[in-house]
N, C-alpha and C positions, 0 to 999 in steps of 0.2 A: 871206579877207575881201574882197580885192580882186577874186577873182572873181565874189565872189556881188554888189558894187556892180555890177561889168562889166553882169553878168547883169540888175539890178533897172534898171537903168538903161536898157540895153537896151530891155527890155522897155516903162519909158515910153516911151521915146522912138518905139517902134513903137505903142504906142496914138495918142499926140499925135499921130501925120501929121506934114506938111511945110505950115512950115515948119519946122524942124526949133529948137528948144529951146537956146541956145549954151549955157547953163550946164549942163545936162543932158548936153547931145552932149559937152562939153568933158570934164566929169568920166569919160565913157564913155569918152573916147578914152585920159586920164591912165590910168585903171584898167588899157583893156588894154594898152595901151603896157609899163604895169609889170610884170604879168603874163605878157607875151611876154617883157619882158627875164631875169626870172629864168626862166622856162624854159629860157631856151639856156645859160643860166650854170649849169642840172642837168644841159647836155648835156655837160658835163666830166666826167660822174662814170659815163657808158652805158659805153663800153669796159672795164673795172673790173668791172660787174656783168657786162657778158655774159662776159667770160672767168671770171666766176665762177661763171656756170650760172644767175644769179638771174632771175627773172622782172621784177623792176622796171627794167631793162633796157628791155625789151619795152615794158613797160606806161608808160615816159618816155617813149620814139619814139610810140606812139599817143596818149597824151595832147597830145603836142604837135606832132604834124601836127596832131591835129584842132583844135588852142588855135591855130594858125599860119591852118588854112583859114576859120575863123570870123574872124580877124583881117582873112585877107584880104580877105574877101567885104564885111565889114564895111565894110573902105575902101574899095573899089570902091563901095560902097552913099551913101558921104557926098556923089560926085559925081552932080549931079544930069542930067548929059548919059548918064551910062550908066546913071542908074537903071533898072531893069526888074525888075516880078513875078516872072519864075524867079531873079533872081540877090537880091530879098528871101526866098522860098524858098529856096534853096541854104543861104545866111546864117541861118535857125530852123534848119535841119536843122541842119548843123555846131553851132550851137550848144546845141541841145537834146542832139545826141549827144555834146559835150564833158562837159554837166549830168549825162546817165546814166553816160558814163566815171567822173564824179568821184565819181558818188556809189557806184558798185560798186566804185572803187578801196578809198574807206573803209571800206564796208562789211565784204571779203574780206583789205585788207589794212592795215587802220588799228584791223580791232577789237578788243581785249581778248582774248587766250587765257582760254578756261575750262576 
């Protein structure tokens, strides 16, 4: 849930332009702030699965560079001295490809055995 605020958020906040929105920008940043913190609080449990052979191993470390590099990009993005078009591009990309991570994670491995 917290990602998909990140994410909807996000997204107004790139339609609305600069000036940038406090209460909107605000709840974006709460979101991912959250969302970064439990990530690294699953990076307790990688070691565990990879000597167990599991794949969610793997698929925690990509998930969460790429939740870490949209984060970054992100805050680099809120100052307005380094704003620049390639580093708002870089910032969709990451985060579009965390959107496709999450959703093939559930897809392959959140679905219902049949």
């Amino acid at each position: 849930i917290l990602t998909f605020i990140t994410l909807l958020t996000g997204f107004l906040l790139s339609k609305m332009g600069r000036p940038l929105n406090s209460g909107i920008f605000t709840l974006h940043k709460l979101a991912a702030i959250i969302v970064v913190i439990t990530s690294i609080l699953s990076f307790r449990l990688i070691p565990q699965l990879l000597l167990a052979h599991r794949p969610e191993g793997w698929i925690t470390i990509t998930g969460s560079l790429l939740l870490f590099s949209s984060f970054t990009t992100g805050m680099l993005l809120s100052f307005d001295k380094i704003f620049h078009p390639a580093l708002k591009f870089i910032h969709l990309t990451f985060s579009a490809s965390l959107v496709i991570f999450i959703l093939i994670y559930i897809f392959f491995f959140r679905s219902p055995q049949l």
